[in-house]
N, CA, C and O of each residue as an XYZ file, in Angstrom:
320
protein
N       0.814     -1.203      0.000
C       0.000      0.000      0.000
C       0.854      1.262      0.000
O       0.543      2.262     -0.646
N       1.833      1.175      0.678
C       2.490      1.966      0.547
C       3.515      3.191     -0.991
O       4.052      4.249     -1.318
N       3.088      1.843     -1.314
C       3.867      2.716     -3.372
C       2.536      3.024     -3.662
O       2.390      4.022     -4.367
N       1.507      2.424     -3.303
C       0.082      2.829     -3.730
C      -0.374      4.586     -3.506
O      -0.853      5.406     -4.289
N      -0.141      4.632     -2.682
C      -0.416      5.937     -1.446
C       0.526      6.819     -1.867
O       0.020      7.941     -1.899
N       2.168      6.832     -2.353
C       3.199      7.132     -2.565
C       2.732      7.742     -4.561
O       3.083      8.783     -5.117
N       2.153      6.968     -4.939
C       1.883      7.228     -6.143
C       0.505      8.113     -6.364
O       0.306      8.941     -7.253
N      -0.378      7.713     -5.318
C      -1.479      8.504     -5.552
C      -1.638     10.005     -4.907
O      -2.235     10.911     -5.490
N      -0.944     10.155     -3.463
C      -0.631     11.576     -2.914
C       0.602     12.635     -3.346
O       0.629     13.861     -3.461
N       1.574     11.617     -3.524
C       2.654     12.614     -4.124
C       3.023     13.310     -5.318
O       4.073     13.948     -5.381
N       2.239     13.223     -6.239
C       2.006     13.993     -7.467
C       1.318     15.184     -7.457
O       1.197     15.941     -8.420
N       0.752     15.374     -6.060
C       0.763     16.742     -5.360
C       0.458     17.255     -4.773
O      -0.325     18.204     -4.738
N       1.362     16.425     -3.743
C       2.404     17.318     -2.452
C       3.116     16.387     -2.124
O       2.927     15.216     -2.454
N       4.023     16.808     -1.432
C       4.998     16.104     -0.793
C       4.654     15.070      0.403
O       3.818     15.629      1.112
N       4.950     13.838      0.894
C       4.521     12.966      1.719
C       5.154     13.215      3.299
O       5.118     12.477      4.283
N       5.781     14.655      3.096
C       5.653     14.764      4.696
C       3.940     15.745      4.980
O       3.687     16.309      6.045
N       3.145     15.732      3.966
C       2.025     16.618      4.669
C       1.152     15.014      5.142
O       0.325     14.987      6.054
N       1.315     14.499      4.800
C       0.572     12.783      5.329
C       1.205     12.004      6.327
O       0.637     11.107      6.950
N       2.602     12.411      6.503
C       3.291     11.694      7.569
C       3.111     12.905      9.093
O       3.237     12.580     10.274
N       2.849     14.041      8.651
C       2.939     14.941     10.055
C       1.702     14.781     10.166
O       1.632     15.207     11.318
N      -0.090     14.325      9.737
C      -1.111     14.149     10.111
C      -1.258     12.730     11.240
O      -0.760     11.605     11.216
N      -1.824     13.154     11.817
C      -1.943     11.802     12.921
C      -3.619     12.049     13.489
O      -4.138     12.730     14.373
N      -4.194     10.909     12.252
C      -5.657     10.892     12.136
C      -6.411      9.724     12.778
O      -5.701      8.969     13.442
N      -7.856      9.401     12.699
C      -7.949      8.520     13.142
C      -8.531      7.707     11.973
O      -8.768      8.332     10.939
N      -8.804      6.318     12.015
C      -9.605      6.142     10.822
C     -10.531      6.441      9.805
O     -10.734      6.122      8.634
N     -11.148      7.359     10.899
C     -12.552      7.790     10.433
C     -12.537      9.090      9.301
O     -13.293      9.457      8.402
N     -11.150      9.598      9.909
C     -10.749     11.063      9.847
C      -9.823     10.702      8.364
O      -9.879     11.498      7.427
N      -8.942      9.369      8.265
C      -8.458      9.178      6.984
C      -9.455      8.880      5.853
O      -9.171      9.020      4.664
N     -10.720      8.434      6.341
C     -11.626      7.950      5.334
C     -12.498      9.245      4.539
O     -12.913      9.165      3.383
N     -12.623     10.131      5.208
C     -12.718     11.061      5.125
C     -11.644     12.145      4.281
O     -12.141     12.951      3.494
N     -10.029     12.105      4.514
C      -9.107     12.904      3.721
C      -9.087     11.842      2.346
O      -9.086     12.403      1.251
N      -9.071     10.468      2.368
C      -9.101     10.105      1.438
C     -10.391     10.053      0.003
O     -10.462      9.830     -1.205
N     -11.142     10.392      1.056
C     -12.634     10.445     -0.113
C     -12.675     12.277     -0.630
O     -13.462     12.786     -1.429
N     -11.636     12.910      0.084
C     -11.223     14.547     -0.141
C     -10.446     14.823     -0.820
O     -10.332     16.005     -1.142
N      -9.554     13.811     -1.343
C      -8.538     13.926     -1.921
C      -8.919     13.065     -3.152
O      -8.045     13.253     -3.999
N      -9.768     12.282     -3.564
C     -10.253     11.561     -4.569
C     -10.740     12.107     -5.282
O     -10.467     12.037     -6.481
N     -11.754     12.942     -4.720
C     -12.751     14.227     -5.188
C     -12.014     15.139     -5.682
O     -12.529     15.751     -6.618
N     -10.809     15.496     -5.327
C     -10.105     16.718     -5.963
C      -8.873     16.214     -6.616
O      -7.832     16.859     -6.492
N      -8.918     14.615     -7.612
C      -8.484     14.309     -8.448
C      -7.175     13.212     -7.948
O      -6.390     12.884     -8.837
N      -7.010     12.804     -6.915
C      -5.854     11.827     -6.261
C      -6.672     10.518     -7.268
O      -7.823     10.372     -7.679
N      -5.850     10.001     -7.342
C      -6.127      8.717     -8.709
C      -5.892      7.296     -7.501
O      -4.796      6.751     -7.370
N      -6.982      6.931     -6.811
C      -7.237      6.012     -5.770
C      -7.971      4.919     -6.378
O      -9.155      5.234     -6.262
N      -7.887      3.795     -6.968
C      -8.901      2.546     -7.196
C      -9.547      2.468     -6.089
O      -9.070      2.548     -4.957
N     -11.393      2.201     -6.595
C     -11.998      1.721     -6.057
C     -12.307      0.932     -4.830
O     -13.090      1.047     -3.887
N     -11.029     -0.248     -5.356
C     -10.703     -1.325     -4.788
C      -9.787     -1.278     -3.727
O      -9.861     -2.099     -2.812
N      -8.718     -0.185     -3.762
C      -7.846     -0.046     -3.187
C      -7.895      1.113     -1.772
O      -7.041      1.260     -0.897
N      -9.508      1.981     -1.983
C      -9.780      2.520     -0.856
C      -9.616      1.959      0.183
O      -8.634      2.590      0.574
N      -9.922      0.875      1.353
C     -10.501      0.500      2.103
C      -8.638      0.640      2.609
O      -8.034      1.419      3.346
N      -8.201     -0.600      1.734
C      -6.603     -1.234      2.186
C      -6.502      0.157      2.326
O      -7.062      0.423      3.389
N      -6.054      1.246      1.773
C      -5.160      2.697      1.699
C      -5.774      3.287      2.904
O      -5.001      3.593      3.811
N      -7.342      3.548      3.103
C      -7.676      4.042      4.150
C      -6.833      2.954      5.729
O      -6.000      3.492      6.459
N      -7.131      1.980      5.870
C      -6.060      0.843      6.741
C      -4.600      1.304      7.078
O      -3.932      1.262      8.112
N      -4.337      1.809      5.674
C      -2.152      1.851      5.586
C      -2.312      2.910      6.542
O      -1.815      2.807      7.664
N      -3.132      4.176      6.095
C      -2.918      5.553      6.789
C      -2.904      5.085      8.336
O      -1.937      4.614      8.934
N      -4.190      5.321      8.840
C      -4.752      4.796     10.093
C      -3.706      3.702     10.894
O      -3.546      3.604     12.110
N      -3.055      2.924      9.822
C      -1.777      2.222     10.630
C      -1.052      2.880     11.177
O      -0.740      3.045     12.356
N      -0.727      3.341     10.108
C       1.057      4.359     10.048
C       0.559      5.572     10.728
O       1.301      5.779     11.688
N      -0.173      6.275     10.669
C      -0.350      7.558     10.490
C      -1.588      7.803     11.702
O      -2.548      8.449     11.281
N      -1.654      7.435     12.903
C      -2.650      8.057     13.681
C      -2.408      8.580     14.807
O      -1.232      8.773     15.115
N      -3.307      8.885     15.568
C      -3.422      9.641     16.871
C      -1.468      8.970     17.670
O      -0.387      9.530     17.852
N      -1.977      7.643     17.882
C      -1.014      7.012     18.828
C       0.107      7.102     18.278
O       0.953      6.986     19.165
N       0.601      7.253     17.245
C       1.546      7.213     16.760
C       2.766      8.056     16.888
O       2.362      9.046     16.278
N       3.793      8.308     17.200
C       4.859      9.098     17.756
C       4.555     10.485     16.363
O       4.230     10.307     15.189
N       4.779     11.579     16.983
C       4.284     12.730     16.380
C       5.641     12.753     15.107
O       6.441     11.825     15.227
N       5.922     13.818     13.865
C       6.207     13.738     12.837
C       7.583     14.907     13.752
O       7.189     15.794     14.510
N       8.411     14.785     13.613
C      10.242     15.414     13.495
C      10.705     15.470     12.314
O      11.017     14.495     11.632
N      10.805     17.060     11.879
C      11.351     16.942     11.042
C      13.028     17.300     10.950
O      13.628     18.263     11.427
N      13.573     16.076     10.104
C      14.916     16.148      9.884
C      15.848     17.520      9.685
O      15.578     18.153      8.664
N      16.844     18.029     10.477
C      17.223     19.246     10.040
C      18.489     18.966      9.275
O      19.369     18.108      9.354
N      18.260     19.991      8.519
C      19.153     20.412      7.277
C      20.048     20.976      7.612
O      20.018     21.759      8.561
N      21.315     20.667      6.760
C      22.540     21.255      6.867
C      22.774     22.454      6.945
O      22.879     23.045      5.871
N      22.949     23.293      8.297
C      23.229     24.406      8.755
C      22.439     24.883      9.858
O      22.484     26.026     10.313
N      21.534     23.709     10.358
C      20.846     23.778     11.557
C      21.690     23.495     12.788
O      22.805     22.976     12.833
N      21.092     23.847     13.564
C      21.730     23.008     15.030
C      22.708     23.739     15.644
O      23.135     24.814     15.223
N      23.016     23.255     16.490
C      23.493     24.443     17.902
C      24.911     24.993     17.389
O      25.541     25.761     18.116
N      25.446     24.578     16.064
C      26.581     24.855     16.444
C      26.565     25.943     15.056
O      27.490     26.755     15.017
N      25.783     25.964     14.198
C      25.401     26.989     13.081
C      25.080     28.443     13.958
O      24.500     28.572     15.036
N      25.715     29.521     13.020
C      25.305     30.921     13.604
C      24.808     31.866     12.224
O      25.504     31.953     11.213
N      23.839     32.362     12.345
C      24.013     33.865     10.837
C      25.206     34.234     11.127
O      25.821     34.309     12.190
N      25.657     34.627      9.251
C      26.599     35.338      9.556
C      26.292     36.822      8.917
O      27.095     37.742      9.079
């Protein structure tokens, strides 16, 4: 499900706006029937499983989203 989801959200936007959401099932069934509607290319068939992957990966309980810092972050970077 995952190349599934990877293929159907990321053609536009990037997959950290789905990895920093922490939904509940109800709430993915819902972004996913929102995102279908406004053209995400989801099979039929493949709703239910994709709504599942999110709600796995991606919910309430789930350790919240960190994002990785980039080269020139961190305590030891200053403006110059």
């Amino acid at each position: 499900m995952q190349e599934k989801a990877t293929a159907a959200c990321t053609s536009c936007h990037e997959a950290r706006i789905i990895v920093q959401q922490r939904l509940s099932k109800a709430a993915w069934g819902k972004e996913v029937d929102k995102m279908t509607k406004w053209g995400a290319e989801v099979d039929a068939n493949d709703r239910d499983a994709l709504i599942d992957y999110f709600s796995a990966n991606f919910s309430p309980d789930q350790p919240a989203y960190v994002a990785p810092m980039s080269a020139g972050q961190g305590q030891n970077s200053r403006a110059h």
